[in-house]
Kinemage of the C-alpha trace (Angstrom):
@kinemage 1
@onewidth
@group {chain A} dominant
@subgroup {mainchain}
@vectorlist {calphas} color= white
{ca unk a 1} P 16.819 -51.615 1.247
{ca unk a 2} L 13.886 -52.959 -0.926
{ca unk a 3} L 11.807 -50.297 0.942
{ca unk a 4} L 14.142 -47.664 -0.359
{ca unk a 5} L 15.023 -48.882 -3.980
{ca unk a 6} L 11.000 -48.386 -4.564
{ca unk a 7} L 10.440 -44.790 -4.104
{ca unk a 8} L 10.466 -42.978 -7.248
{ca unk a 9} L 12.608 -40.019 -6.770
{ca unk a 10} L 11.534 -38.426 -9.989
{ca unk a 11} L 7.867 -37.850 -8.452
{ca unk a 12} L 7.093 -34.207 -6.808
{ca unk a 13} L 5.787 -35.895 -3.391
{ca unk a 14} L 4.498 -33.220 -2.318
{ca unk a 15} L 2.913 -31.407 -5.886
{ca unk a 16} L 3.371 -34.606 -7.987
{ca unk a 17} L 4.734 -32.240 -10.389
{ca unk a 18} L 5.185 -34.836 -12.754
{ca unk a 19} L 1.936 -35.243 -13.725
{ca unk a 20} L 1.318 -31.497 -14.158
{ca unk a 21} L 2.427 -28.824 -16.655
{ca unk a 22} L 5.431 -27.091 -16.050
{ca unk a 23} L 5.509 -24.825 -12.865
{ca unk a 24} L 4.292 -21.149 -13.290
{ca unk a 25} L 6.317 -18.170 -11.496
{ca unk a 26} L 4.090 -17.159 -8.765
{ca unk a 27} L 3.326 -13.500 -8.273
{ca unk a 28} L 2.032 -12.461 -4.975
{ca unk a 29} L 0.321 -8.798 -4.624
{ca unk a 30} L 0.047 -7.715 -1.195
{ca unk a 31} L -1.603 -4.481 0.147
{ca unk a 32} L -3.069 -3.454 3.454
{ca unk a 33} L -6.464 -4.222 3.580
{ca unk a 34} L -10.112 -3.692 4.187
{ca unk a 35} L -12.813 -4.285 5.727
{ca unk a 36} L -15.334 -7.074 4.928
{ca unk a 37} L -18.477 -4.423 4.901
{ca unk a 38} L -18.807 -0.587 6.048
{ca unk a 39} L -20.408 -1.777 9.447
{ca unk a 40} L -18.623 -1.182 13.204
{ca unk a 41} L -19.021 -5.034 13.384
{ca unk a 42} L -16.609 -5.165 10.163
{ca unk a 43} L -14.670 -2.318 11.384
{ca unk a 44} L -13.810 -3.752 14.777
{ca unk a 45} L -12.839 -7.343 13.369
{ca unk a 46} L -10.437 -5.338 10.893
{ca unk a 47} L -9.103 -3.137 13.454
{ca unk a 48} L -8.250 -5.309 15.664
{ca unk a 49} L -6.704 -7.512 13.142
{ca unk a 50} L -4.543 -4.335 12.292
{ca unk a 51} L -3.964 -3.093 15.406
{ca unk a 52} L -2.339 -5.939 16.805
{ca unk a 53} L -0.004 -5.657 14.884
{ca unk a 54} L 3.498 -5.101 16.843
{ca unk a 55} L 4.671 -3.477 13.475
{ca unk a 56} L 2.269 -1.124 13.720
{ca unk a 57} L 1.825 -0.394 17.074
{ca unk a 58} L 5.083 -0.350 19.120
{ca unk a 59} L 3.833 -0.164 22.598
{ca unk a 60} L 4.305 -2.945 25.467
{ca unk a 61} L 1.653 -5.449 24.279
{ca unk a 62} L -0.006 -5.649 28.009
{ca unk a 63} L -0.542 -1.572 28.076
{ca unk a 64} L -1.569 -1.968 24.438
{ca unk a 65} L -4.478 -4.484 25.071
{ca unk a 66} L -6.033 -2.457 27.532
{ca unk a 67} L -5.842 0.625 25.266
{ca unk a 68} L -6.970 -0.860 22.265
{ca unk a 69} L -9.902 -3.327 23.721
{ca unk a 70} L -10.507 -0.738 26.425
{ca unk a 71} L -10.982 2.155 24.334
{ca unk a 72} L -9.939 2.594 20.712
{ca unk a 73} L -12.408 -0.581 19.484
{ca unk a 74} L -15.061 0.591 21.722
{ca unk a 75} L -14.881 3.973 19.886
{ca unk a 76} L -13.527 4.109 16.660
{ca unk a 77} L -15.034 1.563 14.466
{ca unk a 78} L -18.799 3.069 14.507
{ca unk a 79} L -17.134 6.459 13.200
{ca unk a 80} L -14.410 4.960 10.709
{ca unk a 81} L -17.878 2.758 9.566
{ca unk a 82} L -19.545 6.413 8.785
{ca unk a 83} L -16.543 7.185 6.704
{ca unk a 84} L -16.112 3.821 4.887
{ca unk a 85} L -19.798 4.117 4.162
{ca unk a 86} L -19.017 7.476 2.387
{ca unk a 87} L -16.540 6.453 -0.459
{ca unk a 88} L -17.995 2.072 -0.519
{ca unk a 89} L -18.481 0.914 -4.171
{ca unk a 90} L -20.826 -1.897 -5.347
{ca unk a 91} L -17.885 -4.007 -5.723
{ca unk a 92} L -16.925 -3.188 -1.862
{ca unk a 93} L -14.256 -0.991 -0.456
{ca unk a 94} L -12.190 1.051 -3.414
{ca unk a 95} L -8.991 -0.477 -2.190
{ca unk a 96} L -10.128 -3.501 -2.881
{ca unk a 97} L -12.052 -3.159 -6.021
{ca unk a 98} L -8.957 -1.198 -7.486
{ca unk a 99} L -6.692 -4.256 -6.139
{ca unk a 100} L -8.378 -6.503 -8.129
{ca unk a 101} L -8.360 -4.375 -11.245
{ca unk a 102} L -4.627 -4.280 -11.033
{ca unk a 103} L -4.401 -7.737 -10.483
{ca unk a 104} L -6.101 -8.308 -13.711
{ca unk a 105} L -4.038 -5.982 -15.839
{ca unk a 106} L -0.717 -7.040 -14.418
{ca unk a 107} L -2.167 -11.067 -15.445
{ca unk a 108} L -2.893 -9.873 -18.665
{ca unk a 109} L 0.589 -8.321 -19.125
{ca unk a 110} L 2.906 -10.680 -17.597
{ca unk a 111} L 0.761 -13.860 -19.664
{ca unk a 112} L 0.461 -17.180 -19.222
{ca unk a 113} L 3.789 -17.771 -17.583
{ca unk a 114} L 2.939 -16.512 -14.620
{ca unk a 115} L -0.191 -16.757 -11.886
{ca unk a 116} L -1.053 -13.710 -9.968
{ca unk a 117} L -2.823 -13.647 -6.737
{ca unk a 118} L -3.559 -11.003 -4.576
{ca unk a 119} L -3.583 -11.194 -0.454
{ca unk a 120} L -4.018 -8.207 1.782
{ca unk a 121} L -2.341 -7.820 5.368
{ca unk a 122} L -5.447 -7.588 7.031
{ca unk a 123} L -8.822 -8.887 5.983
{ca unk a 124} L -9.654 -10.798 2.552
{ca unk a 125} L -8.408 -11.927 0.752
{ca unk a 126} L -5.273 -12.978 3.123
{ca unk a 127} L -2.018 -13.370 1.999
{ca unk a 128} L -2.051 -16.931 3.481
{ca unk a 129} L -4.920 -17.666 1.134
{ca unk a 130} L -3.348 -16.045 -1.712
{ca unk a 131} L -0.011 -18.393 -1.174
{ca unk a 132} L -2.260 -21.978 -0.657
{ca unk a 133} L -3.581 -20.686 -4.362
{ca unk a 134} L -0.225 -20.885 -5.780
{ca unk a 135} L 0.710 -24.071 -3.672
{ca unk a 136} L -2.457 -25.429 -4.918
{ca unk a 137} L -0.989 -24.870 -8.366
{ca unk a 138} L 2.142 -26.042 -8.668
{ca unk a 139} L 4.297 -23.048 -7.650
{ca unk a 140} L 7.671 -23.135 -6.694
{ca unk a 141} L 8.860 -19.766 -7.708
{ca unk a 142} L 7.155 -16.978 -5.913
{ca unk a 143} L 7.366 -12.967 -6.254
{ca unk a 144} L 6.421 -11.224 -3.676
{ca unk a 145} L 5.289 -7.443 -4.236
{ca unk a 146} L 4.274 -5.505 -1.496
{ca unk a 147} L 2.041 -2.104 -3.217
{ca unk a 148} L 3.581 0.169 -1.033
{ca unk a 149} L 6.734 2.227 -3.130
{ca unk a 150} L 8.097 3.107 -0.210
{ca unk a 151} L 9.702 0.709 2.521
{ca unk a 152} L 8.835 0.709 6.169
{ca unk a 153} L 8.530 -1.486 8.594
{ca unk a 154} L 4.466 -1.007 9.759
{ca unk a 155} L 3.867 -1.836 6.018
{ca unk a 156} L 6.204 -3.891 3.825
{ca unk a 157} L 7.760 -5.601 7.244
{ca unk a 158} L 4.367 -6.355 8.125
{ca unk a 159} L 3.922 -8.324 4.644
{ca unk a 160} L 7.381 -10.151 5.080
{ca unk a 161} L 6.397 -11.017 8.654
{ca unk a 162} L 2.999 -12.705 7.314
{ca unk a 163} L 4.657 -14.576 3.963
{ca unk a 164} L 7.132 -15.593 6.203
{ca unk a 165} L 4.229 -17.076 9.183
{ca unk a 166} L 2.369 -18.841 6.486
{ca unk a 167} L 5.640 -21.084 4.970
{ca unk a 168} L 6.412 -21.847 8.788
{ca unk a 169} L 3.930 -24.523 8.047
{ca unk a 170} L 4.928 -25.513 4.417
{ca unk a 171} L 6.984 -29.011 3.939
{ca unk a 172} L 8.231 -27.544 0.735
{ca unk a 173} L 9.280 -23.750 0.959
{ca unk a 174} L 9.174 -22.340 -2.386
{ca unk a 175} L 12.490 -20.231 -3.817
{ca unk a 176} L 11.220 -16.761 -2.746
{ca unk a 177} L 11.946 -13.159 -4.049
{ca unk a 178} L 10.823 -10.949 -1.643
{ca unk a 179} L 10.727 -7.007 -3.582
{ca unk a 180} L 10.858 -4.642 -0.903
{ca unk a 181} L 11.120 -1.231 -2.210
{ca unk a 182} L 10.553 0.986 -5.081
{ca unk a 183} L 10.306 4.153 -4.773
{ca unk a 184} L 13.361 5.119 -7.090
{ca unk a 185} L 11.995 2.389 -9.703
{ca unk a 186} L 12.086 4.709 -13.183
{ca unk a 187} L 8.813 2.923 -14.578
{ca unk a 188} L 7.357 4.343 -11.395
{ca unk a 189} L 8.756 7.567 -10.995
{ca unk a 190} L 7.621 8.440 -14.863
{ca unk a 191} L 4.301 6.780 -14.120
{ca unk a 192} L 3.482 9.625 -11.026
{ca unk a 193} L 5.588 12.631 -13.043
{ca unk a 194} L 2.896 11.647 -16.251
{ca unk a 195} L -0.408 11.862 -13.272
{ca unk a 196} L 0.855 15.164 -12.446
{ca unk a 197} L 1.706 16.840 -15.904
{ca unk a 198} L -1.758 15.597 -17.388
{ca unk a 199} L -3.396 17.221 -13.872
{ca unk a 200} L -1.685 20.543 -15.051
{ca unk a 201} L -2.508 20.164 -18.735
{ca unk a 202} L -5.798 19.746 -18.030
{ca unk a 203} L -6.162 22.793 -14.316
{ca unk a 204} L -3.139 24.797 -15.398
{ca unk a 205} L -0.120 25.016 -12.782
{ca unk a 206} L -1.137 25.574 -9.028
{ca unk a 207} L 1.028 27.304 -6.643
{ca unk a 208} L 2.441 24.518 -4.981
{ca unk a 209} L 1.923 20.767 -5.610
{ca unk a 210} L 1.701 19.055 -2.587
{ca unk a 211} L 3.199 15.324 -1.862
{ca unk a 212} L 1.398 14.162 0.953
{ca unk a 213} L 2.842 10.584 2.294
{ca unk a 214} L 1.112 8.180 4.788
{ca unk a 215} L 2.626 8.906 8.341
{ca unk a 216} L 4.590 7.037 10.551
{ca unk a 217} L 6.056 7.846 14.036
{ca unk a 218} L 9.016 9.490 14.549
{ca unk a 219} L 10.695 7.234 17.015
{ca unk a 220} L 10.922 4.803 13.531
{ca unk a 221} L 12.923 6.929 12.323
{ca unk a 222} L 15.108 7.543 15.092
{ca unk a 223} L 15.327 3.534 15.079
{ca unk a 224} L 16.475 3.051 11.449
{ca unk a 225} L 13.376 2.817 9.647
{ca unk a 226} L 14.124 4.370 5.868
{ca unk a 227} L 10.667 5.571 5.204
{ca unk a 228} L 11.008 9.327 5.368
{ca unk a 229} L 14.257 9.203 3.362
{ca unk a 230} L 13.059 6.934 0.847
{ca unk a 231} L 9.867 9.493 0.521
{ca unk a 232} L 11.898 12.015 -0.068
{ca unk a 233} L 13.542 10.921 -2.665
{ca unk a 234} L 10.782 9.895 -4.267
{ca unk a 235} L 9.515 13.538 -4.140
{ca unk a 236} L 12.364 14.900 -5.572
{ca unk a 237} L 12.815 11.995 -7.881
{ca unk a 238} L 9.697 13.488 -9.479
{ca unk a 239} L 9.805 17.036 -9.489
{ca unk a 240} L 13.124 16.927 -11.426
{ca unk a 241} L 11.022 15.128 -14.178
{ca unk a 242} L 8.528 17.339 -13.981
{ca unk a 243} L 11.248 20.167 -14.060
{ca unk a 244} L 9.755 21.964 -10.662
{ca unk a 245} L 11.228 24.823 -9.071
{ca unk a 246} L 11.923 23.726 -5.094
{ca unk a 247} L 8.861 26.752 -4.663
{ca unk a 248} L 6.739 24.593 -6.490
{ca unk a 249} L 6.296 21.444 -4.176
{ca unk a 250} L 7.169 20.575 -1.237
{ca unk a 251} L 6.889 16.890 0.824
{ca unk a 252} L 3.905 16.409 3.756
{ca unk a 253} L 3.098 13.899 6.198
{ca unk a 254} L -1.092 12.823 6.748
{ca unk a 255} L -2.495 10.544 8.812
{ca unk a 256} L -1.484 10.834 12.285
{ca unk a 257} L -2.874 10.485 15.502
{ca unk a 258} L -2.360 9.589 19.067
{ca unk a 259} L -0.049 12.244 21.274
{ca unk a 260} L 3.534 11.307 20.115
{ca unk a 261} L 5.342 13.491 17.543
{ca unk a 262} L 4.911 11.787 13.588
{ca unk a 263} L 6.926 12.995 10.892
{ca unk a 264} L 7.046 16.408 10.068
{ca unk a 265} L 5.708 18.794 8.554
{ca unk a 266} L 1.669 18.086 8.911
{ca unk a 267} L -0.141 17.680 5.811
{ca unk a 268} L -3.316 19.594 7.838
{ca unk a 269} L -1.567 21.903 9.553
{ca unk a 270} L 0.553 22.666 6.220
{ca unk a 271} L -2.713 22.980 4.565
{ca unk a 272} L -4.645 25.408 7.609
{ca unk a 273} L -0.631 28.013 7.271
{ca unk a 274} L -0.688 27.647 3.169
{ca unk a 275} L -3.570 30.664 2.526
{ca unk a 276} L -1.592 33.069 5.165
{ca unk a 277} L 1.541 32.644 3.194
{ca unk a 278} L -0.088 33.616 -0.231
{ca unk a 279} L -0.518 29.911 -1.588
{ca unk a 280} L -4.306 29.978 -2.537
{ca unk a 281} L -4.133 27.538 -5.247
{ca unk a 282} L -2.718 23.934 -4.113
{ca unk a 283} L -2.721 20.164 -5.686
{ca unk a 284} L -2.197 17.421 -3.731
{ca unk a 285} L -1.230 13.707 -4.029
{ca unk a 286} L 0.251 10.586 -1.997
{ca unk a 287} L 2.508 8.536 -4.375
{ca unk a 288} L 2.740 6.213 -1.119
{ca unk a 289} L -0.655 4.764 -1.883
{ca unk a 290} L -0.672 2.381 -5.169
{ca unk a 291} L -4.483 2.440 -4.989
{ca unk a 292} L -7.263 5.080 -3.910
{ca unk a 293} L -8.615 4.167 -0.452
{ca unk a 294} L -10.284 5.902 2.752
{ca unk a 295} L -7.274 8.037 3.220
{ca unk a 296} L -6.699 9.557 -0.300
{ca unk a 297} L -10.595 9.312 -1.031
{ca unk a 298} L -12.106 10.701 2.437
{ca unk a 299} L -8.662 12.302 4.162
{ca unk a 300} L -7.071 13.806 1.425
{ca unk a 301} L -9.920 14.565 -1.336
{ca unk a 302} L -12.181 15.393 1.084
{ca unk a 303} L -11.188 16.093 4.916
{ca unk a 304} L -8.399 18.171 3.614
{ca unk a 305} L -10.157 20.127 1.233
{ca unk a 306} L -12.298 21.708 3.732
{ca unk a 307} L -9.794 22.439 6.173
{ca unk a 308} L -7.622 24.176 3.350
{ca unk a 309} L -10.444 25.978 1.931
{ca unk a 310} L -11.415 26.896 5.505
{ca unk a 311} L -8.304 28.707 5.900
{ca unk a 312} L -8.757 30.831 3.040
{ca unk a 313} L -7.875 28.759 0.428
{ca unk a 314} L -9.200 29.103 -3.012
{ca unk a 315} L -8.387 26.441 -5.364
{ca unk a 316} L -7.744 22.700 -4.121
{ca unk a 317} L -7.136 19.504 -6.892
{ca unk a 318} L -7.131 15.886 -5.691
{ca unk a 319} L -4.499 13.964 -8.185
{ca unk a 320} L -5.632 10.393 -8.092
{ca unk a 321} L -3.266 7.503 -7.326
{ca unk a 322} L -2.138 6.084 -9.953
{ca unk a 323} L -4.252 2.870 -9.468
{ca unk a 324} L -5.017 0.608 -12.788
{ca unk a 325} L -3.207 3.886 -14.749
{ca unk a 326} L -1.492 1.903 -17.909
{ca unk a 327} L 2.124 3.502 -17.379
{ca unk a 328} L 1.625 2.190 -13.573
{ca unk a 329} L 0.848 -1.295 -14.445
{ca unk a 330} L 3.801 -1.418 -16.746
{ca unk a 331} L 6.182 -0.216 -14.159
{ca unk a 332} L 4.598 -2.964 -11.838
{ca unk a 333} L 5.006 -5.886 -14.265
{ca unk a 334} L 8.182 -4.407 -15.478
{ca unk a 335} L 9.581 -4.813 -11.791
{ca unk a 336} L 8.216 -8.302 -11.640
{ca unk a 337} L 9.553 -9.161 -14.790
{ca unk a 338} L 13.223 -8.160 -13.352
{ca unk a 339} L 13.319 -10.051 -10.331
C-alpha cells in the first residue's frame, strides 16, 4: 500500500503537464503530398508510398504488386519527374511551399492558443511527424483538417486511416476531432464564388466556367463513396452566389487513367467537344484542390489548354486555387475555430 500512497496522481506521467504551461489545442493540416525532389529516384519512393495505398488503389493486393512494381514504377516516375521538374519552386514542390504558407497564416490567425502543424499523406513532412510535434508539446486536444473540401475515401479516409495508425502506438490518445468535409462550409463557398467574380472583373465573362474536380473511379461511387455528390453541390453551391445561368458552368471530372470507367463527364474530352458546340471562350478551376499542385499547375493550366485550344478553342483562363487567398484562410480557421 506504501507503494501506492506515493504516486502523485496530480503529475501528467506521461507529459508531466504540471510543470508546463497550460495545454494548447492542436491543429493538424493534412494534404496529399510530394515528392522529396523532381528526380525518378524521388518519384518512385513517393509513388510507391501512394500507390500502396488500398484507399487508393482497390485491386487484390497480390495482382496489384505485380502491376505496380512490374510496370507502373518502372515507367512512370522518369516522366511524372519531367513534369514535376516543369512547375518545381526554389522552396520545392508548389504543394508544398503553398502548404506551408497556409500553415503560417492560419498560426497567425488562430494565435497563441493553438499550435499548427502540417503532415502530408505521403512524403514529408508525415502526418506521424506532425502528431509527435504536438505530443512533444503538451497536446491533448487535437483538430484534425484534412485540405481536401470534398470527402472521399482515397483522400480524407486515407488521412483518418494514418492519424488513426500513428495513436495505435500512443499510451495517452489525445481527445480527437476529426473534420471530414466541407464542401458546403459558407466561409468556403464565398471564398471560391470571390476567385471567380475577381477572374471575370478582371477577363470579362467566358462562355462557360468550367469546375473541373480530381477524379475518382466509378465503382466508389457505386459503393457509397459521397464524392461526386458532395462535388456537386459544391458546384452549384457556387454558381448560385455567383448568380450563373445553368448555361454558364457546368461540373468535370480530370485526372483519370487506367481502363475502368471514372466519373463522368471528362474534363479533356469536355474540353476537345466544347469548340464544336460554339463554346470558344472557357475558364476553368478545381475547388477540390486547397493548394496549386502538378495537376492544376501542369494538367489543368497547361495540358488542358493545349488540348482545348487544339480543338478550336480560342480563349482559355486558369483560375488559381484559392491557396494562401485571405477569404480562404479565414474560412479555414473559421472551421477550426468551430470544432
Amino acid at each position: 500500500m506504501s507503494q501506492f500512497r506515493a504516486l502523485n496522481y496530480d503529475v501528467d506521467p506521461v507529459f508531466h503537464a504540471a510543470n508546463k504551461p497550460p495545454a494548447k489545442v492542436g491543429v493538424l493540416l493534412a494534404n496529399l503530398g510530394t515528392p522529396d525532389a523532381p528526380t525518378a529516384s524521388a518519384l518512385r519512393r513517393y509513388l510507391g508510398e501512394f500507390l500502396s495505398d488500398p484507399r487508393v488503389i482497390e485491386i487484390p493486393k497480390l495482382v496489384w504488386f505485380f502491376i505496380l512494381h512490374g510496370i507502373i514504377l518502372r515507367v512512370r516516375p522518369k516522366k511524372s519527374a519531367k513534369l514535376y521538374q516543369g512547375v518545381w519552386t526554389s522552396e520545392g514542390s508548389p504543394l508544398l511551399a503553398i502548404s506551408k504558407q497556409q500553415q503560417a497564416a492560419i498560426q497567425a490567425q488562430l494565435g497563441d492558443g493553438y499550435s499548427v502543424k502540417l503532415g502530408m499523406r505521403y512524403g514529408n513532412p508525415s502526418i506521424a511527424s506532425a502528431l509527435r510535434e504536438l505530443q512533444n508539446e503538451g497536446v491533448r486536444k487535437i483538430v484534425v483538417l484534412p485540405l481536401y473540401p470534398q470527402y472521399a475515401g482515397p483522400t480524407t479516409g486515407s488521412t483518418f486511416d494514418a492519424v488513426a495508425k500513428e495513436f495505435k502506438d500512443w499510451r495517452w490518445v489525445p481527445e480527437l476531432h476529426f473534420i471530414n468535409n466541407y464542401c458546403d462550409e459558407p466561409l468556403y463557398i464565398d471564398a471560391l464564388a470571390n476567385s471567380v467574380r475577381e477572374h471575370i472583373e478582371k477577363n470579362g465573362k467566358p462562355q462557360k466556367i468550367l469546375f473541373s474536380y480530381h477524379g475518382t473511379p466509378k465503382r466508389n461511387l457505386e459503393l457509397g463513396d459521397p464524392y461526386y455528390c458532395l462535388c456537386i453541390k459544391t458546384t452549384r453551391l457556387v454558381a448560385e452566389k455567383l448568380g450563373l445561368n445553368k448555361d454558364d458552368y457546368m461540373a468535370c471530372f480530370q485526372s483519370r487513367f487506367g481502363y475502368a470507367e471514372w466519373l463522368k463527364p471528362y474534363t479533356d474530352e469536355t474540353l476537345k467537344n466544347l469548340p464544336a458546340e460554339g463554346i470558344k471562350n472557357i475558364a476553368i478551376l478545381s475547388p477540390a484542390f486547397s493548394a496549386d499542385c502538378l495537376e492544376t499547375l501542369e494538367e489543368l493550366a497547361v495540358e488542358n489548354r493545349h488540348t482545348f485550344m487544339d480543338a478550336g478553342g480560342e480563349h482559355y483562363q486558369y483560375i488559381p486555387a484559392l491557396n494562401d487567398r485571405a477569404d480562404h484562410i479565414h474560412a479555414l480557421a473559421h472551421l477550426i475555430r468551430r470544432h
